[in-house]
N, C-alpha and C positions, 0 to 999 in steps of 0.2 A: 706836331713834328718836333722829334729831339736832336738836335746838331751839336757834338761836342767837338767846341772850338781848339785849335792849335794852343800849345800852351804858351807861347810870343804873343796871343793877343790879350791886350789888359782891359779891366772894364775900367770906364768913369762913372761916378759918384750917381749916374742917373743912368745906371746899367745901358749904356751905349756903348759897344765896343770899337773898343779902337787897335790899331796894330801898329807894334816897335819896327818900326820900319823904314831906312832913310833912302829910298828910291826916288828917282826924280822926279816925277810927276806921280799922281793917284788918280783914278775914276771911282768915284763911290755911290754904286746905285742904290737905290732903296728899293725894295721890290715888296707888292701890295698888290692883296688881293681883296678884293671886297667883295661879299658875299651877295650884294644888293647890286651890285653897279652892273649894269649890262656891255660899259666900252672900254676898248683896249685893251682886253687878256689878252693877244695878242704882240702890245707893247710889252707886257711883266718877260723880265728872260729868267725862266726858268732854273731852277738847280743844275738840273743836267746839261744844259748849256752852256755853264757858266764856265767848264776848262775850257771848252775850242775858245775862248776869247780870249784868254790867258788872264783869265784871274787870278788873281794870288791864296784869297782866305775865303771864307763865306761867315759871315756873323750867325753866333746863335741866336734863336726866336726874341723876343723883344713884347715881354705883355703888356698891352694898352687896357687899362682897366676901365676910367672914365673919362671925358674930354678929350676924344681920339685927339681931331685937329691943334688943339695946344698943346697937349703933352709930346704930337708931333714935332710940333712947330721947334718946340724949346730943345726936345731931345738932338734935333737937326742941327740946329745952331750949337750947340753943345760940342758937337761930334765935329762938327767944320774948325772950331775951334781945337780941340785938340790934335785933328789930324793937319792940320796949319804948325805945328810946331816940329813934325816928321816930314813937310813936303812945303815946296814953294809955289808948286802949279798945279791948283786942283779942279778939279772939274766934277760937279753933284749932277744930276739927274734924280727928279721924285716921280713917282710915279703914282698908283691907285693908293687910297687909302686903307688901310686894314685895321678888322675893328680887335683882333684879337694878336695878332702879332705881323713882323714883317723881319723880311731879310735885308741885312748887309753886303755887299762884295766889294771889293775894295783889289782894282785893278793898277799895277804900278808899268807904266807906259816907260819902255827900254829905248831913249834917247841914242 
């Protein structure tokens, strides 16, 4: 799947996007699907889902070539960290893992 992002979203250095953004608070789901795992498709929220919840962006795919789990891992820390310098209260959710790509959404909560 091809999602071309907003031009206000910048990547970091470890192709994680992130969004110029100084809204008060952020949600930033990670959404994964895994081809093998039988639980929680159910949890994953969907594309088409994602405006009734008032999402803001959706991230472009994100390819994981070898070491799903760490290059997870690092990419996640990564991205907390830059999106920490556009917001003071964030709030992550991970969800399935995916062995070939996964989605961003990055929700900014109207205090």
């Amino acid at each position: 799947m091809n999602y071309s992002p907003p031009q206000d979203w910048i990547f970091s250095q470890n192709r994680i996007i992130c969004i110029k953004e100084t809204r008060l608070s952020a949600k930033l789901f990670f959404h994964h699907h895994h081809h093998h795992h039988r639980h929680h498709h159910t949890d994953v929220i969907r594309r088409e889902r994602l405006a009734s919840i008032g999402v803001v962006a959706v991230a472009v795919a994100f390819t994981v070539v070898k070491k799903v789990f760490v290059t997870l891992q690092f990419t996640f820390k990564t991205c907390i960290k830059e999106l920490r310098r556009y917001s003071d209260n964030l709030h992550f959710e991970v969800y399935q893992v995916e062995q070939i790509d996964f989605w961003i959404s990055y929700t900014a909560n109207a205090n």
